[in-house]
VOKOL-714003 format. One record per residue (C-alpha): residue number from 1; x, y, z. Coordinates in Angstrom, 1 decimal, decimal comma. Layout:
% residues N
+-----+--------+--------+--------+
:   i :     c1 :     c2 :     c3 :
+-----+--------+--------+--------+
: NUM :      X :      Y :      Z :
...
+-----+--------+--------+--------+
This chain:
% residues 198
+-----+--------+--------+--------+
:   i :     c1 :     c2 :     c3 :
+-----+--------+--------+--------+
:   1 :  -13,1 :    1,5 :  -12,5 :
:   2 :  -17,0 :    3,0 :  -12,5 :
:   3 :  -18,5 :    2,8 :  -15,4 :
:   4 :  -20,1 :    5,9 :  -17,6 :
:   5 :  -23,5 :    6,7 :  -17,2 :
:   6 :  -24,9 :    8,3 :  -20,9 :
:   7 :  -28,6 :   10,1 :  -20,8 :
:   8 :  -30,6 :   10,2 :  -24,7 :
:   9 :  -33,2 :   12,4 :  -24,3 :
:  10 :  -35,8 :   13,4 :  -27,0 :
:  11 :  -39,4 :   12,9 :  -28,4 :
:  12 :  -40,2 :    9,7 :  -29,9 :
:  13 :  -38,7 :    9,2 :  -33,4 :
:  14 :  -35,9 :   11,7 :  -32,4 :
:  15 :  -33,7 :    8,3 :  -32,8 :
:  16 :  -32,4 :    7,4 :  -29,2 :
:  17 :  -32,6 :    3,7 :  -29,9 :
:  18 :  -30,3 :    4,2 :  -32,7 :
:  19 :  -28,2 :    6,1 :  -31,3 :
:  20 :  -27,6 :    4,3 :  -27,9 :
:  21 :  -26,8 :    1,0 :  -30,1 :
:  22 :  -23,9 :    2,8 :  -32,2 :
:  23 :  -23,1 :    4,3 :  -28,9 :
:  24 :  -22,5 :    1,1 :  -27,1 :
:  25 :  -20,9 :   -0,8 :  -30,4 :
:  26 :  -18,6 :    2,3 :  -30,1 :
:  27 :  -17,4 :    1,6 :  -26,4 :
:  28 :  -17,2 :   -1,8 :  -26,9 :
:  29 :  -20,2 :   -2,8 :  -25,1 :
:  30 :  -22,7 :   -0,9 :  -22,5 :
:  31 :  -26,1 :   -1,8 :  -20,5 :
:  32 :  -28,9 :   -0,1 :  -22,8 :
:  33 :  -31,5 :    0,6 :  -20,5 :
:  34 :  -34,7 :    3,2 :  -20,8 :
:  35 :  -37,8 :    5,0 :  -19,4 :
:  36 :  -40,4 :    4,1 :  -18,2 :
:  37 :  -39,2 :    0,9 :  -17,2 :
:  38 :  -40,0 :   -2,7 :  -17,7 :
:  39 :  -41,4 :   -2,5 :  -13,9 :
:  40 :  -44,4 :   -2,6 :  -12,5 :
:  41 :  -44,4 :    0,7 :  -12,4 :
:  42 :  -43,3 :    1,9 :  -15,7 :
:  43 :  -45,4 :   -0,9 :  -17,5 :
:  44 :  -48,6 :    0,5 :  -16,1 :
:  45 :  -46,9 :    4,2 :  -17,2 :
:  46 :  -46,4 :    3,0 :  -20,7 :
:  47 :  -50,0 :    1,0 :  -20,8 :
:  48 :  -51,9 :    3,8 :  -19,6 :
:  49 :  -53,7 :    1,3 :  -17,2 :
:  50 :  -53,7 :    4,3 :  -14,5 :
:  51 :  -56,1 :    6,1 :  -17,0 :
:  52 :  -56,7 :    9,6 :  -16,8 :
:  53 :  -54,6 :   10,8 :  -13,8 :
:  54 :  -53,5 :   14,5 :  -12,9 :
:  55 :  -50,3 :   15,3 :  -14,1 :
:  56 :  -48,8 :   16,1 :  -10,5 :
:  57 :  -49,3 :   12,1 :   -9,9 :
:  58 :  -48,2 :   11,1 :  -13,2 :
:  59 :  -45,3 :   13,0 :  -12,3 :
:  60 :  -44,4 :   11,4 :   -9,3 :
:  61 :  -45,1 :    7,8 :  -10,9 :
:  62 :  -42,6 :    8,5 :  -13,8 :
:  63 :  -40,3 :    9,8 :  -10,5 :
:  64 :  -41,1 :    6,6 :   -8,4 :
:  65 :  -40,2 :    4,4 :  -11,6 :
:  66 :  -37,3 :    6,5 :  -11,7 :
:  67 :  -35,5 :    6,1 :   -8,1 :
:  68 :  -36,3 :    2,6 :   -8,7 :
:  69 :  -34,4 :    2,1 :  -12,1 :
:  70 :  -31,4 :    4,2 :  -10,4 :
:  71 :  -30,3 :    1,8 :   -7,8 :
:  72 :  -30,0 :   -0,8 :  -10,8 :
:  73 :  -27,9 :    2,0 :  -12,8 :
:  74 :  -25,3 :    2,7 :   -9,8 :
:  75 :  -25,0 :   -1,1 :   -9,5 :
:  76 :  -24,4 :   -1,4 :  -13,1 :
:  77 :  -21,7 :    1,9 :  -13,3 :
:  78 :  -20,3 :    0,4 :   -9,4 :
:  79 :  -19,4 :   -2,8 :  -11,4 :
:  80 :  -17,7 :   -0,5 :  -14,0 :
:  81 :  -20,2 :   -1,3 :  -17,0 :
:  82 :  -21,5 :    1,6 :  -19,1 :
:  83 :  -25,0 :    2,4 :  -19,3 :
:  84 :  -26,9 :    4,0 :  -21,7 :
:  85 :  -30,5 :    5,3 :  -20,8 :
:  86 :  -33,3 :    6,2 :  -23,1 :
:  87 :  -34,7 :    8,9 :  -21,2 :
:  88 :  -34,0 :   10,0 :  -17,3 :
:  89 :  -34,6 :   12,8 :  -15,3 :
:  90 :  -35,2 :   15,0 :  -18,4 :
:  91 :  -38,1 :   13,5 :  -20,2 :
:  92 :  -40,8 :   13,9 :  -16,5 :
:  93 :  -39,5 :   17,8 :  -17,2 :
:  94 :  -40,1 :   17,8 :  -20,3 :
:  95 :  -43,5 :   16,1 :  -20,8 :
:  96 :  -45,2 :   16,5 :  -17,5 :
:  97 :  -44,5 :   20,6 :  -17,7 :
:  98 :  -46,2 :   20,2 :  -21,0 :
:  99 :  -49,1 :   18,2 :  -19,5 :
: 100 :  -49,4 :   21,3 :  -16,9 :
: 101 :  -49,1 :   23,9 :  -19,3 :
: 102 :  -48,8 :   27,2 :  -18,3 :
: 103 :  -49,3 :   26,0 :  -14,4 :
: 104 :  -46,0 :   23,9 :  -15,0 :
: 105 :  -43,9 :   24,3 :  -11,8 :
: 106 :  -40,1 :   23,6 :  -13,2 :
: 107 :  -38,9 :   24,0 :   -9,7 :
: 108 :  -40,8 :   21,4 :   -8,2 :
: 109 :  -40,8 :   18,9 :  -11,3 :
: 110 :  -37,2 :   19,1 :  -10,7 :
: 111 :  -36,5 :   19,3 :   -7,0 :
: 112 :  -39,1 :   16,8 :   -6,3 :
: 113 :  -36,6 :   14,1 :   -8,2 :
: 114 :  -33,7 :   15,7 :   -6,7 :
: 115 :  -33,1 :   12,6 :   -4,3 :
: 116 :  -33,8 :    9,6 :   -6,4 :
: 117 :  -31,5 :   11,1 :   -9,6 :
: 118 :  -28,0 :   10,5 :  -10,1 :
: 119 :  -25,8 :   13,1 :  -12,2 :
: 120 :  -25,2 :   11,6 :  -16,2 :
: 121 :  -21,8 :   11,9 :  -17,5 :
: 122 :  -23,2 :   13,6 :  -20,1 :
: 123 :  -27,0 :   13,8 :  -21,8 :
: 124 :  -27,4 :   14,1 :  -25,6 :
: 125 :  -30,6 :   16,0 :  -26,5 :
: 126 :  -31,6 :   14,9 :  -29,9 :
: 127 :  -33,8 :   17,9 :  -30,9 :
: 128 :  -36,1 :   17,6 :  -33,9 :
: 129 :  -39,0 :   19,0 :  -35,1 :
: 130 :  -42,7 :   17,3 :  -34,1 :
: 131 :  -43,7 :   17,2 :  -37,4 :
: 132 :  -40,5 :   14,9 :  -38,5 :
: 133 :  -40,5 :   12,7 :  -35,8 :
: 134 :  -44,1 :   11,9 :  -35,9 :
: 135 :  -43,5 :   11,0 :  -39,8 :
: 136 :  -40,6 :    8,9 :  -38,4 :
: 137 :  -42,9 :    6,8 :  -35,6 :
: 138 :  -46,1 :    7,0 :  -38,0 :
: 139 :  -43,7 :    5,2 :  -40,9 :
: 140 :  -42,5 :    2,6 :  -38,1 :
: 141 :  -46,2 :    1,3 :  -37,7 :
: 142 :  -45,5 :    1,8 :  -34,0 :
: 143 :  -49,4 :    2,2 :  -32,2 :
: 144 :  -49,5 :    6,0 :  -31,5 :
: 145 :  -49,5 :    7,1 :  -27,5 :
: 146 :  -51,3 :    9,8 :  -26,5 :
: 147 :  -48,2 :   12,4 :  -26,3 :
: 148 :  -47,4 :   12,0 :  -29,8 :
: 149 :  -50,0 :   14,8 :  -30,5 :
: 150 :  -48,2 :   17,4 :  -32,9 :
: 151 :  -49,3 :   20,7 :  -30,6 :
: 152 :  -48,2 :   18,8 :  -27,4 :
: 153 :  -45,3 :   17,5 :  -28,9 :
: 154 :  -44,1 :   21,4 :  -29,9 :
: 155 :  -44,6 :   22,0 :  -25,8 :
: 156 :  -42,0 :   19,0 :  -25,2 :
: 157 :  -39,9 :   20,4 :  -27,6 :
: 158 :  -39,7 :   23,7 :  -26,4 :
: 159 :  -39,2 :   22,3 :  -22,5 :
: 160 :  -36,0 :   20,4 :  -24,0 :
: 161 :  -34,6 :   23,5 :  -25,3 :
: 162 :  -35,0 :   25,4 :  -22,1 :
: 163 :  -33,7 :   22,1 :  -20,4 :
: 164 :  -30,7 :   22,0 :  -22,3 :
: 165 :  -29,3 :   25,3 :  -21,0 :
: 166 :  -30,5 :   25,1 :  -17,6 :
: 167 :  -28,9 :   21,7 :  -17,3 :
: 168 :  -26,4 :   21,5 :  -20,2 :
: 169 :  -27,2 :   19,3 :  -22,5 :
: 170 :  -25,4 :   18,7 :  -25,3 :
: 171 :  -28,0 :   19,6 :  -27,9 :
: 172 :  -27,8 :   17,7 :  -31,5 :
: 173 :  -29,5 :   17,9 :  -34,5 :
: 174 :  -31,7 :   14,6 :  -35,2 :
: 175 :  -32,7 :   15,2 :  -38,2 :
: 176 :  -29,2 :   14,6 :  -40,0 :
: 177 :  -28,5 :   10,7 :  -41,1 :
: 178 :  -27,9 :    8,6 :  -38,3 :
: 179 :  -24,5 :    8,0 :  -39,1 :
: 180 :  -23,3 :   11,2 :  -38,7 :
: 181 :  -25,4 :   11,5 :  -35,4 :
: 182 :  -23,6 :    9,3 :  -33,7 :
: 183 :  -20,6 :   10,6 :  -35,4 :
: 184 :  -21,4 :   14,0 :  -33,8 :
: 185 :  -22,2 :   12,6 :  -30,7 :
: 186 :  -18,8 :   10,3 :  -30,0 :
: 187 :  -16,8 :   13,7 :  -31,3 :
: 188 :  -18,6 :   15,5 :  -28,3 :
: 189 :  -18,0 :   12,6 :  -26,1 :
: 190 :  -14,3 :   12,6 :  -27,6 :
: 191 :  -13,9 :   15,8 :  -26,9 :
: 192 :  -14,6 :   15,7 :  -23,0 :
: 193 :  -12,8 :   12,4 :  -22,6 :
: 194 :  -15,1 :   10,0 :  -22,4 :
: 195 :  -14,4 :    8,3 :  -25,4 :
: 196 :  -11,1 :    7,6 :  -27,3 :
: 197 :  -11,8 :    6,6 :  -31,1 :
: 198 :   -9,9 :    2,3 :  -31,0 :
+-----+--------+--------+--------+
């Protein structure tokens, strides 16, 4: 039997690391994977070592990591394990049309990936305010990257949102206690059958 494929999507501090652990305790066990990757090319993503590059590249890096990471996720789901990814197609959306601004191209950020994606059986946007879940990361000690700027961050948001319907996300308020989080999220995944409480 294939295994269930499970997208969190959110800004930093929206609590998608939480989540996907209570997630997989919940399902008795799942691949917890996330984005950018541990590979070449999403370490250099997450280090910043490109430096400065236009946001059309960046795009198509985060993309490249991307089609990359999804051959190991259809192995993983082929071999019928769940997987649970912190971040997917969603986030280059979400971020890069930020980093473009009003010259964002949604058609292209999306079509561009069209290829190297592979359908979730459900994403979970965890939608919270900036301002809350730069509180959350700045209390974690976590070194600051240079998205988590407040006014940038409200631009993510806001591409989320608009994400959510065009794609139909199932949109969840983050700010609530963890617990009942997840316990929102496996009623929602109860509810279209891919979970059944043990």
């Amino acid at each position: 039997m294939k295994g269930k494929f499970i997208v969190l999507e959110g800004v930093d501090g929206s609590g998608k690391t939480t989540l996907a652990k209570r997630i997989a305790e919940a399902v008795g066990g799942a691949d917890l994977t996330f984005e950018p990757t541990k590979g070449v090319l999403g370490a250099a993503l997450r280090s910043g070592s490109f430096g400065d590059i236009p946001p059309a590249a960046e795009a198509l890096m985060f993309a490249a990591d991307r089609a990359i990471h999804t051959e190991e996720i259809k192995k993983a789901l082929d071999s019928g394990r769940w997987v649970i990814c912190d971040r997917y197609l969603g986030s280059t959306v979400a971020y890069q049309s930020a980093s473009f601004g009003d010259a964002a191209d949604w058609d292209w950020l999306l079509s561009m990936q069209s290829k190297s994606v592979i359908e979730p059986d459900m994403t979970i946007l965890l939608d919270i305010d900036p301002e809350v879940s730069l509180k959350r990361v700045n209390s974690r000690g976590e070194e600051i990257s240079r998205f988590e700027k407040l006014d940038f961050l409200k631009k993510v948001r806001s591409a989320y949102l608009r994400l959510a319907d065009i794609l139909d996300y199932q949109v969840v308020d983050a700010t609530m206690d963890p617990e009942k989080v997840a316990e929102t999220v496996l009623g929602i995944m109860e509810k279209k059958g891919l979970y059944a409480p043990q």
